[in-house]
N, C-alpha and C positions, 0 to 999 in steps of 0.2 A: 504494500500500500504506500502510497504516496512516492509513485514513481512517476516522473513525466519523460515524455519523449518529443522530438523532432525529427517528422522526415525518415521515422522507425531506428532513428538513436535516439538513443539514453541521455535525459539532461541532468547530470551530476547534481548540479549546483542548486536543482530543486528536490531531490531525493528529502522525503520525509515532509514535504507540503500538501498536506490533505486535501485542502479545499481552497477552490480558486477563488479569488477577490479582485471587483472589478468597480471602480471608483463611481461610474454610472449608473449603480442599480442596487440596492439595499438587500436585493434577496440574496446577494452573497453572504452577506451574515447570518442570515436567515439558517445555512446549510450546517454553520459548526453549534450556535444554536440550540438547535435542533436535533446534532450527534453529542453536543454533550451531555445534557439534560442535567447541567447543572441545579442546586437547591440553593435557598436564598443564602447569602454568606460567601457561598464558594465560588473559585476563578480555575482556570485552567490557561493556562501557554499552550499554544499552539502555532503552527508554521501555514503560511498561507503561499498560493501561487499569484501573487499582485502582479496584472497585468496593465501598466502604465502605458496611458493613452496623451496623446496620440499615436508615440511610437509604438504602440503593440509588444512593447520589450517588456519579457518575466523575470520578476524575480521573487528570489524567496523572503518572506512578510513576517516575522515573530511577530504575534499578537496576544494579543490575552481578551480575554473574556470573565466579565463578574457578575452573577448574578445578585441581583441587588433586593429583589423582593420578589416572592409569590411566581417566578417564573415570567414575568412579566415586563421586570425594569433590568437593562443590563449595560455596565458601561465594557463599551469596547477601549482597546487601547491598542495601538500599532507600538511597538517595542525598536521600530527600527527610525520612525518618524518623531514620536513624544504626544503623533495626535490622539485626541478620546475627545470620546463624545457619550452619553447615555442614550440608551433605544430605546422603544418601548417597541413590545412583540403584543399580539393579540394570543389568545390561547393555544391556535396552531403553530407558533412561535415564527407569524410571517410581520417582518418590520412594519410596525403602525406613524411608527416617530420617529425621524432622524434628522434630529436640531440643526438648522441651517443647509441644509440641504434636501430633505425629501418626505414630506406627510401623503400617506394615503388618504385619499378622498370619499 
């Protein structure tokens, strides 16, 4: 798990990035989430595939994830950048809220 490739090689340098993250669309938080099922209190690290637009260039994204209440409020954190933000997820855990940038309607 958490192999990527190019053109049927192997990209080293993302080895161990679960879940791709993609700066135009919320549902990529949505994905780790979702697989962590964190409870309120707890965080977990994890390694993302961030794919920087416009150039389309991947790379590998330490982030973290904290569940902040009830499954519902969660502040992300990018470990490589310093950014965080708090979400808010609906019960399916599909992003409702993403402060300055993206509310469902």
């Amino acid at each position: 798990m958490g192999n990527w490739s190019k053109d049927g090689a192997p990209i080293p340098e993302l080895t161990g990035a679960l879940d791709p993250d993609l700066t135009v669309t919320p549902f990529t938080n949505t994905l780790p989430i979702r697989r962590l099922r964190l409870k309120p209190g707890e965080s977990a690290e994890i390694a993302a595939a961030f794919i920087e637009l416009p150039e389309l260039r991947i790379v590998k994204s330490p982030q973290r994830y904290t569940c902040l209440d009830e499954d519902r409020r969660y502040l992300y954190e990018s470990l490589r950048s310093g950014f965080r933000r708090e979400i808010e997820v609906d019960r399916e855990g599909l992003v409702v809220t993403y402060p300055d940038f993206w509310q469902r309607i």
